[in-house]
DOROLUM-729388 format. One record per atom (N, C-alpha, C): residue number from 0; residue in three letters; atom name; x, z negated, y. Coordinates in Angstrom, 2 decimals. Example, Ala and Ser with C-alpha at 12.3 -4.5 7.8 and 13.67 -1.06 7.14 Angstrom:
BEGIN
+-----+------+------+---------+---------+---------+
: seq : type : atom :       X :       Z :       Y :
+-----+------+------+---------+---------+---------+
:   0 :  ALA :    N :   13.19 :   -7.80 :   -5.69 :
:   0 :  ALA :   CA :   12.30 :   -7.80 :   -4.50 :
:   0 :  ALA :    C :   13.20 :   -7.80 :   -3.30 :
:   1 :  SER :    N :   12.85 :   -7.08 :   -2.25 :
:   1 :  SER :   CA :   13.67 :   -7.14 :   -1.06 :
:   1 :  SER :    C :   12.90 :   -7.87 :    0.03 :
+-----+------+------+---------+---------+---------+
This chain:
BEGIN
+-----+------+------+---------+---------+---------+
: seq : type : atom :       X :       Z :       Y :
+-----+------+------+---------+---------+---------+
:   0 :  UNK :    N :   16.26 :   -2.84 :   -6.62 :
:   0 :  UNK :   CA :   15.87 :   -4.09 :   -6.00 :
:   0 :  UNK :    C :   15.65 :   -3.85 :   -4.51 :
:   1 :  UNK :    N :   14.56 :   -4.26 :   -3.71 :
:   1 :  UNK :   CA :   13.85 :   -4.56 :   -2.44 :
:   1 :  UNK :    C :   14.91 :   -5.72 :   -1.81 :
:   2 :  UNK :    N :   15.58 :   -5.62 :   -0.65 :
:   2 :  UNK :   CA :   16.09 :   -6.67 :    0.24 :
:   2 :  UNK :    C :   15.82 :   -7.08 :    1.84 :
:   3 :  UNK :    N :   15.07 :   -8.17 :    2.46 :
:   3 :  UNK :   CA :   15.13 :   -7.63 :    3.59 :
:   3 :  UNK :    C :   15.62 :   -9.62 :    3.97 :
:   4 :  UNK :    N :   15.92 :   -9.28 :    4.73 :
:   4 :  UNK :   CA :   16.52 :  -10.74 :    5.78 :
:   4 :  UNK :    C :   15.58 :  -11.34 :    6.80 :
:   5 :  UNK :    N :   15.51 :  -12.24 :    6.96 :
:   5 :  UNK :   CA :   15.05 :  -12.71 :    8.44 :
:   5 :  UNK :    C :   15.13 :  -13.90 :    8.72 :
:   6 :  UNK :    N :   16.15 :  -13.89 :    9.81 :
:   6 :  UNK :   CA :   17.03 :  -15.16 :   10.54 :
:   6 :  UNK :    C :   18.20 :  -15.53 :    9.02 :
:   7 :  UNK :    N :   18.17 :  -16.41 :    8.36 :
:   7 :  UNK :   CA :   19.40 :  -16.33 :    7.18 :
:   7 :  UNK :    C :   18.98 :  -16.50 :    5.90 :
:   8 :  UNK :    N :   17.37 :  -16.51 :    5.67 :
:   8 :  UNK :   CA :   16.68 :  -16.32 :    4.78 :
:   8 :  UNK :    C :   16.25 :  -14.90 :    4.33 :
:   9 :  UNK :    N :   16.88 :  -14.61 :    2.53 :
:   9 :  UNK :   CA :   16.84 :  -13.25 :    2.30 :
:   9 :  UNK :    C :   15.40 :  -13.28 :    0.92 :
:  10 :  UNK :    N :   15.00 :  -12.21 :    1.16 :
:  10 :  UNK :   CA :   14.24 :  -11.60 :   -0.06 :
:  10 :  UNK :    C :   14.43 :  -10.87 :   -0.64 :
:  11 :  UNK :    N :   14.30 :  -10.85 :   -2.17 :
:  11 :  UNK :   CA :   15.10 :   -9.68 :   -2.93 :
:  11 :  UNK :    C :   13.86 :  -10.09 :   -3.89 :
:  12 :  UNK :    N :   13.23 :   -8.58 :   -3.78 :
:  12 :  UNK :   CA :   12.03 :   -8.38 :   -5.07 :
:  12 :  UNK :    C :   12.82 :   -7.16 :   -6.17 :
:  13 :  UNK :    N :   12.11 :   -7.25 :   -7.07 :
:  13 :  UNK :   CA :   12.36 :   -6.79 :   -8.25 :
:  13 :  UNK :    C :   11.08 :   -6.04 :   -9.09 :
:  14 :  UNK :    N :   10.48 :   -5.00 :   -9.14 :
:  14 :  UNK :   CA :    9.26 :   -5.15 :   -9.80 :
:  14 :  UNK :    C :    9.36 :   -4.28 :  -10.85 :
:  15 :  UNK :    N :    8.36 :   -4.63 :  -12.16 :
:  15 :  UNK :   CA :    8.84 :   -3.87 :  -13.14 :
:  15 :  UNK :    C :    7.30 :   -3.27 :  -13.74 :
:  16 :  UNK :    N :    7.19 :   -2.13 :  -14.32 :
:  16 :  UNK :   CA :    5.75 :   -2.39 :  -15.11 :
:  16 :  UNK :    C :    5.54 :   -2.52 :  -16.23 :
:  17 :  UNK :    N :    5.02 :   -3.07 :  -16.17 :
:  17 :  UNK :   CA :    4.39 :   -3.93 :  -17.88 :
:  17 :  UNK :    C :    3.26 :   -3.11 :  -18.60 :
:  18 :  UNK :    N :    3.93 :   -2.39 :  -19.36 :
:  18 :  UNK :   CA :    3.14 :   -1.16 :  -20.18 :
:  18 :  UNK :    C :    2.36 :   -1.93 :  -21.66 :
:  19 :  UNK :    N :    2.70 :   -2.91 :  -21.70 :
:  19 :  UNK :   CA :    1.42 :   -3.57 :  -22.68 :
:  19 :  UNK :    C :    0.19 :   -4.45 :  -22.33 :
:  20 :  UNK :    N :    0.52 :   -4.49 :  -20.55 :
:  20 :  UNK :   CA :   -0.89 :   -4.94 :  -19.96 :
:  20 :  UNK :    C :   -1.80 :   -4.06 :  -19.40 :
:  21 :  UNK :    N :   -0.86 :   -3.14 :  -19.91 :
:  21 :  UNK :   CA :   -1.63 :   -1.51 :  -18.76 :
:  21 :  UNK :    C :   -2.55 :   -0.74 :  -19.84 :
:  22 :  UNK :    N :   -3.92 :   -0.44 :  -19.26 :
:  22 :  UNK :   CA :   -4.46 :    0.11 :  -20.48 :
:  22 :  UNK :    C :   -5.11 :    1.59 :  -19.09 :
:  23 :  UNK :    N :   -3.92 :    2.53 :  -18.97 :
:  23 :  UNK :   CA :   -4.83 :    3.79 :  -18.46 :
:  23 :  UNK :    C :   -5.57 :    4.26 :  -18.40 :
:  24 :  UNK :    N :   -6.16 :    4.24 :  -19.49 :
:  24 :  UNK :   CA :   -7.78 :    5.02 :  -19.83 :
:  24 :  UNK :    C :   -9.08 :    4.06 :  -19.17 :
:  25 :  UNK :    N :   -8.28 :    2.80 :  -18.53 :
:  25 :  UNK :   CA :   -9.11 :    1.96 :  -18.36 :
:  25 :  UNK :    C :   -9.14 :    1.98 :  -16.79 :
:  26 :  UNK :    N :   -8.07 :    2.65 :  -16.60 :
:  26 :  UNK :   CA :   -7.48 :    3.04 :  -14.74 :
:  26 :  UNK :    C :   -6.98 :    0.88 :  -14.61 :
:  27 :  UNK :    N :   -6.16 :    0.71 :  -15.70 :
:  27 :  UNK :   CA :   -5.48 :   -0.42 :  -15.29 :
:  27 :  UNK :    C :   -4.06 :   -0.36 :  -15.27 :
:  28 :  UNK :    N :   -3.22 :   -0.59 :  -14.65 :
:  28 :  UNK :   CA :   -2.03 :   -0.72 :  -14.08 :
:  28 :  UNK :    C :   -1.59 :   -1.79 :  -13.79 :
:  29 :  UNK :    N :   -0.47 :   -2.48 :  -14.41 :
:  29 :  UNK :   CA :    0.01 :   -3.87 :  -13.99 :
:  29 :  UNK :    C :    1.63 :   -3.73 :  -14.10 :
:  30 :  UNK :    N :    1.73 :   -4.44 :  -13.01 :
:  30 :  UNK :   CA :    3.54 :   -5.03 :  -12.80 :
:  30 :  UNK :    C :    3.53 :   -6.20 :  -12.72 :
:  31 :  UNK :    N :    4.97 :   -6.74 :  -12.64 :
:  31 :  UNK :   CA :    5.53 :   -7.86 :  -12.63 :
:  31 :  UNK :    C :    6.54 :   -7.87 :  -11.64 :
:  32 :  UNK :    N :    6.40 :   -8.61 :  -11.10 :
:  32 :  UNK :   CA :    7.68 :   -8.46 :   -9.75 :
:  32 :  UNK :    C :    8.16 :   -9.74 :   -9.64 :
:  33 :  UNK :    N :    9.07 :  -10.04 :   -9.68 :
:  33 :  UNK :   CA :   10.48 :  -10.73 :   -9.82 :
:  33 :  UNK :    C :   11.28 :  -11.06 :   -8.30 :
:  34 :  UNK :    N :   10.88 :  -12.36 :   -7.35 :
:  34 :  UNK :   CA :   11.01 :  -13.21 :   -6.13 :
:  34 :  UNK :    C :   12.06 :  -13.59 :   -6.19 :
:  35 :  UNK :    N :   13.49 :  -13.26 :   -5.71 :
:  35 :  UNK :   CA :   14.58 :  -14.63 :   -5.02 :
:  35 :  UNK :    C :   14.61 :  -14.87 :   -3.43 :
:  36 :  UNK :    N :   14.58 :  -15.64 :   -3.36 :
:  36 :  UNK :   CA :   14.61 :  -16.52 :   -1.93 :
:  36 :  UNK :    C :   16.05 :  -17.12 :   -1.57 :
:  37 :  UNK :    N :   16.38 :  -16.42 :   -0.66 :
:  37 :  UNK :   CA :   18.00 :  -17.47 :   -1.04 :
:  37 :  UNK :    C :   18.07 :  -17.58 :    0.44 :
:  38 :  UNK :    N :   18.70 :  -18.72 :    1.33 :
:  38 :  UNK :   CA :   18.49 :  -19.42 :    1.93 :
:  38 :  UNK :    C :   19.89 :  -19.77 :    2.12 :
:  39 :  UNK :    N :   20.25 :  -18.50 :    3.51 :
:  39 :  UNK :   CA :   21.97 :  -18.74 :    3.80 :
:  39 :  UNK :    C :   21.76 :  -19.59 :    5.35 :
:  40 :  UNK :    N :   20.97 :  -20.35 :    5.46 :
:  40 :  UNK :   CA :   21.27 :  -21.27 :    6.39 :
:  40 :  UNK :    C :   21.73 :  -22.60 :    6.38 :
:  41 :  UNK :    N :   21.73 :  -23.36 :    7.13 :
:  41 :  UNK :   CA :   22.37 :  -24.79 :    7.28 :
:  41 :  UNK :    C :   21.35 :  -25.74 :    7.43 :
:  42 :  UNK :    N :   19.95 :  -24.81 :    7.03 :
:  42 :  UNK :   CA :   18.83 :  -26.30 :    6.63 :
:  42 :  UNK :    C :   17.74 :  -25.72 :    6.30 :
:  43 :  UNK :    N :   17.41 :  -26.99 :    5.45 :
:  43 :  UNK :   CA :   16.01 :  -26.96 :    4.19 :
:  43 :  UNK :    C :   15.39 :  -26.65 :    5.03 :
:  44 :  UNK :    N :   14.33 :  -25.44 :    4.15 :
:  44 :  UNK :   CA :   13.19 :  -25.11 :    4.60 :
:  44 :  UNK :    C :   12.23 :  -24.64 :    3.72 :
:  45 :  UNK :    N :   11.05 :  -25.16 :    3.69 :
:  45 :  UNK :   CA :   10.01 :  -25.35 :    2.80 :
:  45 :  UNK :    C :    9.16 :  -24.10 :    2.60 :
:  46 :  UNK :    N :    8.70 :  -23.75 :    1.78 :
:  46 :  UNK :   CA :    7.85 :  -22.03 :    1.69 :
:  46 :  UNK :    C :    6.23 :  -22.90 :    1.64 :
:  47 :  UNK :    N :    5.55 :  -22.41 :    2.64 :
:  47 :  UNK :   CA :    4.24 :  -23.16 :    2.97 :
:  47 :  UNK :    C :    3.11 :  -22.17 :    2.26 :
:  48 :  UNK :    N :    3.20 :  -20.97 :    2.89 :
:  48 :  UNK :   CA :    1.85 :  -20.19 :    2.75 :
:  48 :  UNK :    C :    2.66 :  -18.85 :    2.24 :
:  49 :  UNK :    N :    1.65 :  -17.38 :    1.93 :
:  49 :  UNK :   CA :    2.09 :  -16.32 :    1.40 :
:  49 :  UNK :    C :    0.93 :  -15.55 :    1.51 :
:  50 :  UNK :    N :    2.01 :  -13.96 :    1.74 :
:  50 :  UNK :   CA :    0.54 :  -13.11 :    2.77 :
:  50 :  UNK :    C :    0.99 :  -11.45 :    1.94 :
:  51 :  UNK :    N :   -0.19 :  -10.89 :    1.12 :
:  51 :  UNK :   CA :    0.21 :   -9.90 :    0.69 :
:  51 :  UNK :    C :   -0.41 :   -9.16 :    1.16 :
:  52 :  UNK :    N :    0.20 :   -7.29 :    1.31 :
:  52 :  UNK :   CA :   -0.78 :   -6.20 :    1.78 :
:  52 :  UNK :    C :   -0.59 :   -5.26 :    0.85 :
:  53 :  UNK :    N :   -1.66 :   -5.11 :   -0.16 :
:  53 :  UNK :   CA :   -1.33 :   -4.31 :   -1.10 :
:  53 :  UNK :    C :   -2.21 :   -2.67 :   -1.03 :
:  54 :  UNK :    N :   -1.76 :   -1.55 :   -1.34 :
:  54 :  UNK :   CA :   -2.27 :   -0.86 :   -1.06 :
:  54 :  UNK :    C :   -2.30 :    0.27 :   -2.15 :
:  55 :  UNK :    N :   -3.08 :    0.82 :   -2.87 :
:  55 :  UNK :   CA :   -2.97 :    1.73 :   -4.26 :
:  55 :  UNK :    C :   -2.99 :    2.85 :   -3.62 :
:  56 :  UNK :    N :   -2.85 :    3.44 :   -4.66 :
:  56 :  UNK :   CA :   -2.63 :    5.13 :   -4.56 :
:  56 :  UNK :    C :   -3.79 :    5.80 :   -3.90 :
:  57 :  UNK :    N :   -5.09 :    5.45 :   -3.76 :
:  57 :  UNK :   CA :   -6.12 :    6.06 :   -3.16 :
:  57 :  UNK :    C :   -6.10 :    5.20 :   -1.63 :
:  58 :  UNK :    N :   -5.46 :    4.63 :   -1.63 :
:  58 :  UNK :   CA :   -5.18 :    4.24 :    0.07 :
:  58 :  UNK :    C :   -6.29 :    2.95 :    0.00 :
:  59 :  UNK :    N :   -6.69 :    2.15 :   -0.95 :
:  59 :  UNK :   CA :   -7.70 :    1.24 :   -0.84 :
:  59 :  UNK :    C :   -6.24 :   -0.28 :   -0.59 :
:  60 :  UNK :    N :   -6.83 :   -1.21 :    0.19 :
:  60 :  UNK :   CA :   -6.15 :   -2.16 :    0.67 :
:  60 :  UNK :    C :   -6.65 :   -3.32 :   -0.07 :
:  61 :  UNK :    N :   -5.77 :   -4.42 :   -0.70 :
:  61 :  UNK :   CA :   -6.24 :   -5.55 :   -1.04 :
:  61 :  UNK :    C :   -5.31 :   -6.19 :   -0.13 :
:  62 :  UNK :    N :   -5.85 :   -8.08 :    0.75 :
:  62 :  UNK :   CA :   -5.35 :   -8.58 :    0.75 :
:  62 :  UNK :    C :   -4.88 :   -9.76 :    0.72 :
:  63 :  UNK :    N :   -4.14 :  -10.84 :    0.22 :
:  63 :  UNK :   CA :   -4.32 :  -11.85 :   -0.70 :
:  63 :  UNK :    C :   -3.34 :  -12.85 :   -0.05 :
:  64 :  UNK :    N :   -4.15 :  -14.28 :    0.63 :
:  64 :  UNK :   CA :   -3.05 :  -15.18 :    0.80 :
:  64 :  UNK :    C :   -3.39 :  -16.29 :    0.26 :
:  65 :  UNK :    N :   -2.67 :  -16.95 :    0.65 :
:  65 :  UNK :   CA :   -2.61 :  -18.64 :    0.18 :
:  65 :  UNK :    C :   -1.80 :  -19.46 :    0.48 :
:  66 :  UNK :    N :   -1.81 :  -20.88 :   -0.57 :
:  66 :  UNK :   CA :   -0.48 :  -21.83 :   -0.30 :
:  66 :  UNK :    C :    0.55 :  -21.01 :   -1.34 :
:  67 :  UNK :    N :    1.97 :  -21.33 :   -0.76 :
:  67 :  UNK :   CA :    3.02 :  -21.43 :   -2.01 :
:  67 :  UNK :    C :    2.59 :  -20.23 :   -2.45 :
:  68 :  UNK :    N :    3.34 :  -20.15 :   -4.03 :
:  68 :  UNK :   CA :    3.18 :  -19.39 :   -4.95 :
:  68 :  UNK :    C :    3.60 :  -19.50 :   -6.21 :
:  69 :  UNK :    N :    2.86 :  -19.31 :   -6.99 :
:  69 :  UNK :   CA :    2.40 :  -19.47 :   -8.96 :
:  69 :  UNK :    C :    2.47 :  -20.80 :   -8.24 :
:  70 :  UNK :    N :    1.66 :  -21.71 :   -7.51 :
:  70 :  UNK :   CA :    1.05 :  -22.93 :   -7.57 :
:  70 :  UNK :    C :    2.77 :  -24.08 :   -6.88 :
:  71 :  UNK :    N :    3.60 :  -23.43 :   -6.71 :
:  71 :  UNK :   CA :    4.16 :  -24.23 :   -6.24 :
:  71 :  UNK :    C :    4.66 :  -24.28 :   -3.97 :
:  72 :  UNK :    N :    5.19 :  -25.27 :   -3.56 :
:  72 :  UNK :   CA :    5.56 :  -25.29 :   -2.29 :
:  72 :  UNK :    C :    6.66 :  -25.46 :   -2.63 :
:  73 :  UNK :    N :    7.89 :  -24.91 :   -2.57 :
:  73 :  UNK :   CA :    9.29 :  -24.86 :   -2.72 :
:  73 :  UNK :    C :    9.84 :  -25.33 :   -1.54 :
:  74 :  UNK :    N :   10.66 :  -26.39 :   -1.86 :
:  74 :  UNK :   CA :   11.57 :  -26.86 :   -0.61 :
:  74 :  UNK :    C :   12.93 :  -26.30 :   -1.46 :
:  75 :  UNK :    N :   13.46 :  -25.34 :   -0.63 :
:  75 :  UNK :   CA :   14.88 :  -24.94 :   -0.55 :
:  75 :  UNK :    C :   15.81 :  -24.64 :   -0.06 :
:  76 :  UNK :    N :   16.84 :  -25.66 :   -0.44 :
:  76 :  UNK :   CA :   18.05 :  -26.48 :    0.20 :
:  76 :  UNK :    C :   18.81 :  -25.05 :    1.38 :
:  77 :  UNK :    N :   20.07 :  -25.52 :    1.91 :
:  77 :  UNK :   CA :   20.72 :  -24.96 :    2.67 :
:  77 :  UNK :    C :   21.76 :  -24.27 :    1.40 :
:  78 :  UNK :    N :   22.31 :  -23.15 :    1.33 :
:  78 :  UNK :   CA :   23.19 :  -22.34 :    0.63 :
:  78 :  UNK :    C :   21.89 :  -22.34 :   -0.72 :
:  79 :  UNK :    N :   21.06 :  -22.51 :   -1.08 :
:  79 :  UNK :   CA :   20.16 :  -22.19 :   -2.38 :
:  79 :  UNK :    C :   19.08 :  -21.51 :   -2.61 :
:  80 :  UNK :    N :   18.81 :  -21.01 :   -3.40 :
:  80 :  UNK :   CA :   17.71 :  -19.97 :   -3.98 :
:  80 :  UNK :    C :   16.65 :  -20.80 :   -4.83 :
:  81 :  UNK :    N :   15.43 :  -20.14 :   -4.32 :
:  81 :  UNK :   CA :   14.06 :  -20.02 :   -5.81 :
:  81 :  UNK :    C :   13.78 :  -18.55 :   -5.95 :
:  82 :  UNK :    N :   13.78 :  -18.58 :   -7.32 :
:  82 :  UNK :   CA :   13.41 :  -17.67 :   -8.15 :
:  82 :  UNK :    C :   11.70 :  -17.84 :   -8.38 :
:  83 :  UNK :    N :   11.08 :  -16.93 :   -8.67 :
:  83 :  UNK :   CA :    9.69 :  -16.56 :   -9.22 :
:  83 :  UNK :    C :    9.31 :  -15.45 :   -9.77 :
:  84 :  UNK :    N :    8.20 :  -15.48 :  -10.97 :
:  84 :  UNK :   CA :    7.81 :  -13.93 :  -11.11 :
:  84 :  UNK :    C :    6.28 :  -14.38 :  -11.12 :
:  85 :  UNK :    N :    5.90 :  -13.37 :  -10.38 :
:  85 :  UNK :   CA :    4.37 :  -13.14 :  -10.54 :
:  85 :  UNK :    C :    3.84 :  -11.60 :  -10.77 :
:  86 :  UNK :    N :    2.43 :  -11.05 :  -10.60 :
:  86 :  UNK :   CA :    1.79 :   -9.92 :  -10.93 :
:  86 :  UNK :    C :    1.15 :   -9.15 :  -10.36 :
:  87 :  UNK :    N :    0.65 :   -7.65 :  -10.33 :
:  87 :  UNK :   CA :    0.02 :   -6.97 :   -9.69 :
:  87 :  UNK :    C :   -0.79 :   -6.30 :  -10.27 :
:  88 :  UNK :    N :   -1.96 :   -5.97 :  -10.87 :
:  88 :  UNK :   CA :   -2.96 :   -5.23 :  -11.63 :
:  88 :  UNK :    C :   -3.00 :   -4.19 :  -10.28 :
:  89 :  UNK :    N :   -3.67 :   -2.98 :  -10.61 :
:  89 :  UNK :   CA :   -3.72 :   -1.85 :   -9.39 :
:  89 :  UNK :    C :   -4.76 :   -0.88 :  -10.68 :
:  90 :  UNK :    N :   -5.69 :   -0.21 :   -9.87 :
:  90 :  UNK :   CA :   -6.68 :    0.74 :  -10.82 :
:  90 :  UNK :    C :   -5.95 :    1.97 :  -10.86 :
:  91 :  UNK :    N :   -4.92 :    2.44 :   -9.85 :
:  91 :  UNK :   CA :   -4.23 :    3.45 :  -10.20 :
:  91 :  UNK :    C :   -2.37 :    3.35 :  -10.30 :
:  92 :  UNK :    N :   -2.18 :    4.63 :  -10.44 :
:  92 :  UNK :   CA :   -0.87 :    4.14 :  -11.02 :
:  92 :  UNK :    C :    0.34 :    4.35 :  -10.61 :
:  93 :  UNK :    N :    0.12 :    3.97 :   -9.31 :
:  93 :  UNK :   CA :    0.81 :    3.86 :   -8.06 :
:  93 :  UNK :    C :    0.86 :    3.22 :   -6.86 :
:  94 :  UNK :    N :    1.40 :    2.38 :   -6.16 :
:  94 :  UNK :   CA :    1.03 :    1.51 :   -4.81 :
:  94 :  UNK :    C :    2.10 :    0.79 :   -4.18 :
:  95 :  UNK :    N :    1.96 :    0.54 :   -3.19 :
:  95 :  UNK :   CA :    2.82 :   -0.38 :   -2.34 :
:  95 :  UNK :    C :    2.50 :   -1.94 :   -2.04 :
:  96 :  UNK :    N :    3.41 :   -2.73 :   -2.17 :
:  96 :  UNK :   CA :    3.20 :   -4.00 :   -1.59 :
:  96 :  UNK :    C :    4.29 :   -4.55 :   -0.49 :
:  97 :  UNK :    N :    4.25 :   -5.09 :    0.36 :
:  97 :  UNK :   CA :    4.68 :   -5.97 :    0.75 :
:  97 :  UNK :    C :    3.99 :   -7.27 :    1.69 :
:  98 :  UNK :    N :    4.52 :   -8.24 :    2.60 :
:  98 :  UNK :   CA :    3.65 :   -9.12 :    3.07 :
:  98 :  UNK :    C :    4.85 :   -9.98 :    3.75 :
:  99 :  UNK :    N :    4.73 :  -11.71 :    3.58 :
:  99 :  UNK :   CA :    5.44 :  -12.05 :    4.63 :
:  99 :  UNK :    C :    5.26 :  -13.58 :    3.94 :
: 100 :  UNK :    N :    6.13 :  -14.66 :    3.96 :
: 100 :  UNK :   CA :    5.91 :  -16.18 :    3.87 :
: 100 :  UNK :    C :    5.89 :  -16.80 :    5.36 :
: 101 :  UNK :    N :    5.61 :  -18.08 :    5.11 :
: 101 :  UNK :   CA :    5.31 :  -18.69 :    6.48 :
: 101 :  UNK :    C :    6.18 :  -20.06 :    5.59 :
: 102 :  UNK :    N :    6.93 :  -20.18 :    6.58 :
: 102 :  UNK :   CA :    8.21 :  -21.59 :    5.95 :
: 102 :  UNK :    C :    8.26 :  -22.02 :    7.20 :
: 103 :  UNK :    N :    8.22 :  -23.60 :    7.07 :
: 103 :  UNK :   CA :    8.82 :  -24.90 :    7.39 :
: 103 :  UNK :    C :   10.08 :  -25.36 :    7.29 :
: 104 :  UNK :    N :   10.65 :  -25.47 :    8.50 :
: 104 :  UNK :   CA :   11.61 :  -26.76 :    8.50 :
: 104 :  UNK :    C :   11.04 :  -27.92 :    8.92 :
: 105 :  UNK :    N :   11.88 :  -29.27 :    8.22 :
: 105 :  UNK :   CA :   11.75 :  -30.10 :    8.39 :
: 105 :  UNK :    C :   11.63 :  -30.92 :    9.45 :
: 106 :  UNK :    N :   12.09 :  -30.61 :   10.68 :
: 106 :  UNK :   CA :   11.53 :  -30.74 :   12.24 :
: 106 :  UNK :    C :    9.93 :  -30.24 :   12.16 :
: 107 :  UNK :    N :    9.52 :  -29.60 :   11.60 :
: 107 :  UNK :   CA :    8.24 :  -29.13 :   11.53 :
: 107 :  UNK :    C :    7.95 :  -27.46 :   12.18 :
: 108 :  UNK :    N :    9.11 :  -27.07 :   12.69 :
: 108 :  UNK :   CA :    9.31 :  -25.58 :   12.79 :
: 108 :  UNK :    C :    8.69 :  -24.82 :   12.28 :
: 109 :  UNK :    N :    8.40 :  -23.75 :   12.60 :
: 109 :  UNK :   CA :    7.78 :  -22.99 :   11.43 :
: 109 :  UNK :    C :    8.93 :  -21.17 :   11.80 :
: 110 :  UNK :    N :    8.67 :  -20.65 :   10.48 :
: 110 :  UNK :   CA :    9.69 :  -19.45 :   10.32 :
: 110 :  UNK :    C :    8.47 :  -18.39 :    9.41 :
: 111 :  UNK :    N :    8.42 :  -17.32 :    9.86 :
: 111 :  UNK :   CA :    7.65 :  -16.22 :    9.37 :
: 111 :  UNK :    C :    9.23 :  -15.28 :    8.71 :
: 112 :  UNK :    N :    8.91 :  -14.80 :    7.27 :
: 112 :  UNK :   CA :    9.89 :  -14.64 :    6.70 :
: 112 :  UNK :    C :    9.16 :  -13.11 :    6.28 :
: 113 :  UNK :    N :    9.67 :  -12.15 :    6.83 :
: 113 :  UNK :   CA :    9.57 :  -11.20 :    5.84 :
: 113 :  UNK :    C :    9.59 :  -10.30 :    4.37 :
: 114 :  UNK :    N :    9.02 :  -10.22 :    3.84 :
: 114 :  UNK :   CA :    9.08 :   -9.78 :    2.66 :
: 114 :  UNK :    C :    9.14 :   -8.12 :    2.35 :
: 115 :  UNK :    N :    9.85 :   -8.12 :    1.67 :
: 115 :  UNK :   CA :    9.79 :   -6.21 :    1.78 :
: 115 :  UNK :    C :    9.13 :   -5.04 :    1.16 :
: 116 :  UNK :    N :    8.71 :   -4.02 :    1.72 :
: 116 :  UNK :   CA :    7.72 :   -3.23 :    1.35 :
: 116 :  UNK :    C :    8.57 :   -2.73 :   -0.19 :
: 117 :  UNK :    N :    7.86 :   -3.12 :   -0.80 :
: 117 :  UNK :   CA :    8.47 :   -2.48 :   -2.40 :
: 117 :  UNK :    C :    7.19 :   -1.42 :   -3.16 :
: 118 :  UNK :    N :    7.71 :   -0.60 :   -3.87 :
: 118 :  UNK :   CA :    6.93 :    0.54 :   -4.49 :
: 118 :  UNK :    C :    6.22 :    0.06 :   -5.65 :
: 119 :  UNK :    N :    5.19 :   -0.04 :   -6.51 :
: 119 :  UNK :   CA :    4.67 :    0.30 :   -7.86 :
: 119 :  UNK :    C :    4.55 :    1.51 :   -8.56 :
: 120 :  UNK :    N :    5.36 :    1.87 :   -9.34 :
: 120 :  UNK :   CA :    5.51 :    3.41 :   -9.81 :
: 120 :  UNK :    C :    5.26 :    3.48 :  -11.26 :
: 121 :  UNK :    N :    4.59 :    3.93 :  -12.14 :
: 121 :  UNK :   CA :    4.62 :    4.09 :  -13.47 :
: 121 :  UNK :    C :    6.14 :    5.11 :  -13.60 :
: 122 :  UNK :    N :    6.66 :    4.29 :  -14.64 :
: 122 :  UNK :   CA :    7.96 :    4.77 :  -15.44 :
: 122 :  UNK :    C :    7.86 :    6.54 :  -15.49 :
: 123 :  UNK :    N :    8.70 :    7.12 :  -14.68 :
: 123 :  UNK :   CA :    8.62 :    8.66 :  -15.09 :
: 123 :  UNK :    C :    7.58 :    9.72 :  -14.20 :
: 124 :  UNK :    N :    7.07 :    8.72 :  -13.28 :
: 124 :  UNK :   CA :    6.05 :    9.28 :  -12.78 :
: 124 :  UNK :    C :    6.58 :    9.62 :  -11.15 :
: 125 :  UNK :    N :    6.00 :   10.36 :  -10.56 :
: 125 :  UNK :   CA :    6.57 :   11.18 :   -9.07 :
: 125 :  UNK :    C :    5.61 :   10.29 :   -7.92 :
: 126 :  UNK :    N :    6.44 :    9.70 :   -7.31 :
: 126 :  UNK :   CA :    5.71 :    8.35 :   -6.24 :
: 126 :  UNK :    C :    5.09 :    8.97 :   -5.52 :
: 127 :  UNK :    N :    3.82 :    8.31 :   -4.92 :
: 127 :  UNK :   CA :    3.06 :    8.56 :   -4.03 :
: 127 :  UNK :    C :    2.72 :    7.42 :   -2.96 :
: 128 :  UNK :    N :    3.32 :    8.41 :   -1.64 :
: 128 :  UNK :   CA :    3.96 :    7.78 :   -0.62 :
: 128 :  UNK :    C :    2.36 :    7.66 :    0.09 :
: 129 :  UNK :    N :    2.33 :    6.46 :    0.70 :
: 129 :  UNK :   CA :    1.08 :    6.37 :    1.61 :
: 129 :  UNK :    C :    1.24 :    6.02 :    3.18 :
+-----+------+------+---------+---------+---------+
């Protein structure tokens, strides 16, 4: 598991690969990566936007933002967590992601939250560092 902090909001990714969405011969590669948000401060703060930098094994860059994520804006409480899983297709079979949220407090604050650089590795396979 991936952990990184910033200010009392933590991220802890999880990513796994999903070998029945993966068809190699096709140069397709997919994971699943697995989001907790847990939220050791003393006030709600809302997850607004989401910023990925993804990068495959041939050094090609995708990068992907938006509102929220899997379609929701999470307001989460003081001492509480959201959970999420979402996906990564990649043409090869290896890569890095990480990126960053942009959260709200309710004063209208805003908090840039780091997210942590986590690996995509096929099961058994020797990582390739970029």
């Amino acid at each position: 598991m991936y952990r990184q902090s910033t200010d009392h909001i933590t991220v802890n990714v999880l990513p796994v690969y999903i070998d029945e969405r993966s068809d190699p011969e096709r140069n397709l590669y997919f994971w699943a990566y697995r989001v907790l948000i847990e939220n050791g401060g003393k006030r709600a703060i809302q997850l607004i936007n989401r910023y990925w930098h993804i990068t495959d094994a041939n050094g090609q860059v995708e990068e992907v933002s938006g509102e929220g994520v899997v379609g929701e804006q999470p307001v989460i409480g003081p001492g509480a967590s959201y959970e999420y899983t979402s996906g990564c297709p990649l043409s090869t079979p290896s890569g890095i992601m990480v990126g960053h949220y942009e959260m709200r407090y309710e004063d209208g604050s805003s908090l840039t939250v780091a997210i942590p650089a986590f690996s995509l590795d096929i099961p058994d396979a020797d990582p390739v560092y970029n």
